[in-house]
C-alpha positions as CSV (number, residue, x, y, z in Angstrom):
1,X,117.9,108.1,113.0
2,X,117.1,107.3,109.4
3,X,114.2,109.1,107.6
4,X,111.1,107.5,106.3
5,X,112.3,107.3,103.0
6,X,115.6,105.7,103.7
7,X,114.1,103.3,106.2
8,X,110.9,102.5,103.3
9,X,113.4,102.3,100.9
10,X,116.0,99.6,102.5
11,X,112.4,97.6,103.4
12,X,111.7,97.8,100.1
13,X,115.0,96.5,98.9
14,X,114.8,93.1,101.5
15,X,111.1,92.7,100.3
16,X,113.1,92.1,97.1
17,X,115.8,90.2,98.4
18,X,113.1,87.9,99.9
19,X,111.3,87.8,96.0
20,X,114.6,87.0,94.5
21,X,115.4,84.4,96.7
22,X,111.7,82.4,96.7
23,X,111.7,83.0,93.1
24,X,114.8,81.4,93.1
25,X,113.7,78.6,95.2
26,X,110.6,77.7,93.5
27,X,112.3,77.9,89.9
28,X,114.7,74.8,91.7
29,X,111.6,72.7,92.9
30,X,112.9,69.7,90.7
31,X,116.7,69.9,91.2
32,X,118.0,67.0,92.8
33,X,119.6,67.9,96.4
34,X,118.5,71.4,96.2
35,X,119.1,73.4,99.6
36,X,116.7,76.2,99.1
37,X,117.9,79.9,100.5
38,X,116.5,82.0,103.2
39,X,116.6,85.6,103.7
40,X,117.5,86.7,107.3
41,X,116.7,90.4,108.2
42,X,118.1,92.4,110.7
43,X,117.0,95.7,112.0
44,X,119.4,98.2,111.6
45,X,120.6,100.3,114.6
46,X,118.9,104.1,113.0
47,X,115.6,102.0,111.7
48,X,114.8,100.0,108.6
49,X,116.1,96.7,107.7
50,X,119.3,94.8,106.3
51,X,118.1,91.6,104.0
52,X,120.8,88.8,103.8
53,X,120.3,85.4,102.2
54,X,121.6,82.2,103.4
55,X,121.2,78.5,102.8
56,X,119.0,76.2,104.6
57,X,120.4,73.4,106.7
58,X,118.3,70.6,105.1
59,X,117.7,70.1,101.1
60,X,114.3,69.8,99.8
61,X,111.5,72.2,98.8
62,X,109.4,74.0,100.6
63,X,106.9,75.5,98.2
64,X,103.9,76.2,100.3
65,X,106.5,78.7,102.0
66,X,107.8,80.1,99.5
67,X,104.4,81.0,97.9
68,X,103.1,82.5,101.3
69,X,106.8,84.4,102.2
70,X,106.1,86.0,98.4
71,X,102.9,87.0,98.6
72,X,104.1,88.6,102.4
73,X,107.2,90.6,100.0
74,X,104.9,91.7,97.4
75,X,102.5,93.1,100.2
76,X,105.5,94.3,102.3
77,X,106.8,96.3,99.1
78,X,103.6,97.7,98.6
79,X,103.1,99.4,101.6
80,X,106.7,100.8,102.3
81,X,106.5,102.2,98.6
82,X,103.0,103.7,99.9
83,X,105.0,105.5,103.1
84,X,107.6,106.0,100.7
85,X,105.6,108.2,98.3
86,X,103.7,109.9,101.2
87,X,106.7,110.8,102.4
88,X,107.5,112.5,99.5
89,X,104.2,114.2,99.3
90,X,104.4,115.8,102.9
91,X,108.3,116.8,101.9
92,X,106.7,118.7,99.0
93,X,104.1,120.4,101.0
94,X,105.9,120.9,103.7
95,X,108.5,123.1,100.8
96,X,105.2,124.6,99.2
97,X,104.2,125.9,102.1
98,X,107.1,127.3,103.0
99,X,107.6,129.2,99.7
């Protein structure tokens, strides 16, 4: 099993894989024949998450989705770096109060 941190952290990380890729999407609203991306997660087997970014089957844009899947990544990254950093802070007291 993974620790908080680790399993924050790779949430984090596909919060930012999912940014990249509607970023990337939006940025490609205009191109002709676009096929925008997708990230895929997958739980991993100790906890947290693996991010992975594929191409979607149709071209075309789909910005209403990719406006609402980056507002759910900002807020995603916000509250795993809040467990992340609580983490920490229980590590540290945890050590202070073993001192």
């Amino acid at each position: 099993m993974n620790s908080l941190s680790s399993i924050a952290l790779s949430s984090m990380n596909a919060a930012q894989t999912k940014l990249d890729t509607t970023a990337h999407n939006v940025a490609n609203l205009a191109t002709e024949g676009f096929k925008r991306q997708e990230t895929v997660q997958t739980e991993q087997s100790g906890g947290g998450v693996q991010a992975s970014v594929r191409r979607a089957e149709n071209a075309g844009n789909a910005l209403e989705t990719d406006v609402v899947s980056q507002l759910q990544a900002k807020h995603s990254f916000m509250a795993n770096l809040a467990v992340f950093k609580t983490s920490n802070k229980m590590t540290g007291v945890l050590l202070d109060t073993k001192a």
